[in-house]
Legacy VTK file of the C-alpha trace (Angstrom):
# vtk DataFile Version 3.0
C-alpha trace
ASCII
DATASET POLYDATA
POINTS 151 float
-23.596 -0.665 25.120
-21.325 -1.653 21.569
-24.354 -3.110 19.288
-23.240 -6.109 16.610
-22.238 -3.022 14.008
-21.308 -0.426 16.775
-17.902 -1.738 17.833
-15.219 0.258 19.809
-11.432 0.835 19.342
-10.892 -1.388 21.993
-13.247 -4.395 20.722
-11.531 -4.479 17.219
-8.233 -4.548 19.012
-8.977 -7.357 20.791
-10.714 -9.150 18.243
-8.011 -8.453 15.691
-5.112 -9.070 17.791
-3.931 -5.252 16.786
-2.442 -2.804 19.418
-5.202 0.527 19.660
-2.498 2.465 18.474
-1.978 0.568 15.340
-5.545 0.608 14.427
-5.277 5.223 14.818
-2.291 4.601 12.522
-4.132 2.241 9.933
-6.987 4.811 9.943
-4.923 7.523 9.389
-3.396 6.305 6.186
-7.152 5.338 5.321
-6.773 1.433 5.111
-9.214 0.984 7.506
-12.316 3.969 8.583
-14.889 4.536 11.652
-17.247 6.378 12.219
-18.067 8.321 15.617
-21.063 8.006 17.982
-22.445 10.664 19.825
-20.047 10.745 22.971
-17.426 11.533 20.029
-16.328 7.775 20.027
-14.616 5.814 17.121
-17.125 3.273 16.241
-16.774 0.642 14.169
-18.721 -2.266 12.050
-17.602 -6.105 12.183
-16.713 -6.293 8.118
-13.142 -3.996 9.234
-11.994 -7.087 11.090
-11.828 -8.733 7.123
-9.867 -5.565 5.995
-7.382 -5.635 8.997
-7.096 -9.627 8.344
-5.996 -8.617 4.873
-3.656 -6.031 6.031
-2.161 -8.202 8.365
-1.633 -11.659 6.081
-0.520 -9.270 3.173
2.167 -7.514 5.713
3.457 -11.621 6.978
3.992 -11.946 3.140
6.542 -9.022 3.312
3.995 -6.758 1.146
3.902 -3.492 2.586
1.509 -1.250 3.822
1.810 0.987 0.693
1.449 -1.593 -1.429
-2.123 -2.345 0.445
-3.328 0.861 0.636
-2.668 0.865 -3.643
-4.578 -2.518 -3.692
-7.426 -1.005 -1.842
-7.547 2.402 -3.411
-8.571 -0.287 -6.306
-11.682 -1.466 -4.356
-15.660 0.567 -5.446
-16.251 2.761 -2.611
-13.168 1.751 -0.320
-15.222 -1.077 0.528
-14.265 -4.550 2.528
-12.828 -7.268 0.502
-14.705 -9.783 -0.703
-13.160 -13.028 -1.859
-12.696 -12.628 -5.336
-11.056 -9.090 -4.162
-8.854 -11.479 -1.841
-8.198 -13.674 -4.787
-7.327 -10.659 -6.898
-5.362 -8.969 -4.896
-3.416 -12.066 -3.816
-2.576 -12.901 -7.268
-1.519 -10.242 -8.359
1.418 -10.238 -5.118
2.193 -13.262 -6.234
5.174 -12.182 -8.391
6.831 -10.526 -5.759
6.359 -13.152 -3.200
7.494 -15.590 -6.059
10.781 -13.511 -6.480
11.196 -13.534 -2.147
10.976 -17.332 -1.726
13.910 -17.415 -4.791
15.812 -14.969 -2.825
15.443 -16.581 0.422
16.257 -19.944 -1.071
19.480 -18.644 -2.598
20.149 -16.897 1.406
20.132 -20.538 2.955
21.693 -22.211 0.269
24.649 -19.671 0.649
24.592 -18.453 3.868
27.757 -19.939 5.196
29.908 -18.945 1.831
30.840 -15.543 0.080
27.760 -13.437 -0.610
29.865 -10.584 -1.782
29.345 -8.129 0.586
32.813 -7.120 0.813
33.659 -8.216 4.639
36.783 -10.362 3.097
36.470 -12.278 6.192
36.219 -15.755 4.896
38.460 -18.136 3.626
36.077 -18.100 0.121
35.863 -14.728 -0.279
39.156 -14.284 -2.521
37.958 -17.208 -4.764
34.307 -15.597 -5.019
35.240 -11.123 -4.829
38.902 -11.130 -4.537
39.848 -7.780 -2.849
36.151 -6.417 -2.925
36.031 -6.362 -6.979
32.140 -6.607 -7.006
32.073 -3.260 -4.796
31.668 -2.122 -8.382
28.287 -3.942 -8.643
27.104 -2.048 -5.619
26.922 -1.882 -2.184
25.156 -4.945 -0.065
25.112 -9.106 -0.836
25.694 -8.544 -4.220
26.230 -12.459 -5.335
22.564 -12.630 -3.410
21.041 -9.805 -5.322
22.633 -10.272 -8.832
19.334 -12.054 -9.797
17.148 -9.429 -8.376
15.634 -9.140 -4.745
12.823 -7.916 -3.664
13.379 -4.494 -1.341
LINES 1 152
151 0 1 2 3 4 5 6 7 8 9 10 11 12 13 14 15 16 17 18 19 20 21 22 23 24 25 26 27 28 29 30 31 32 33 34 35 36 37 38 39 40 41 42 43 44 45 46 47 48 49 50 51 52 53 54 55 56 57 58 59 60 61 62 63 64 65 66 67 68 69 70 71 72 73 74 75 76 77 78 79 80 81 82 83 84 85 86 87 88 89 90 91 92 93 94 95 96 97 98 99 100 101 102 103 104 105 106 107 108 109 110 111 112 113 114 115 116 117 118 119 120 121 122 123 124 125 126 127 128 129 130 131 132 133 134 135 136 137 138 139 140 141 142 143 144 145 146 147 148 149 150
């Protein structure tokens, strides 16, 4: 019988609302860590469920997993988050996310004109990148990106 700080794989999962799978693959880059019982079990305690919670609002604000694992390689002892670690942590994404609400702003603003991407398939493109002249910018939306996008 799981005790309060003896949970199992499947436990987390459900509590989390993570796939099994995903929590092997979190362990395995060492964002998250169990321990196992005698029956050779991954066990783990409650305070992961903060760390996964992290993991999972910092990955619906487009940060990526690397980018975690750098924020908690930051953390005494690979320990859970506290608050003040959230606050940290948060603020110091907040550049980045600051740069993606720009970018997405300037993607529905100009959605339905040239973006310079070099289709040539709308009436506007030979005003905006008359026969693919900012293919010399680069490759991709470059009248989205010329003010910088996040990757």
């Amino acid at each position: 019988m799981a005790t309060r700080d003896n949970w199992s794989v499947g436990r987390v999962a459900e509590r989390s609302g993570v796939k099994v799978s995903t929590l092997h693959f979190y362990e395995q880059r060492g964002l998250i860590s169990s321990h196992r019982n005698p029956g050779n079990q991954r066990r783990y305690t409650p305070d992961v469920l903060r760390r996964i919670s992290v993991i999972k609002a910092a990955q619906k604000l487009g940060i990526t997993l690397s980018e975690v694992e750098q924020a908690f390689s930051a953390l005494p002892e690979n320990r859970t988050p506290t608050q003040k670690d959230w606050e940290r942590l948060s603020a110091g994404w907040q550049e980045k996310l600051d740069q993606r609400i720009r970018y997405l702003e300037r993607l529905r603003d100009h959605m339905t004109g040239c973006i310079g991407c070099g289709c040539l398939s709308m009436k506007s493109c030979p005003l905006y990148n008359a026969e693919d002249e900012l293919a010399t910018e680069g490759a991709g939306p470059v009248i989205l990106d010329r003010n910088g996008v996040p990757d």
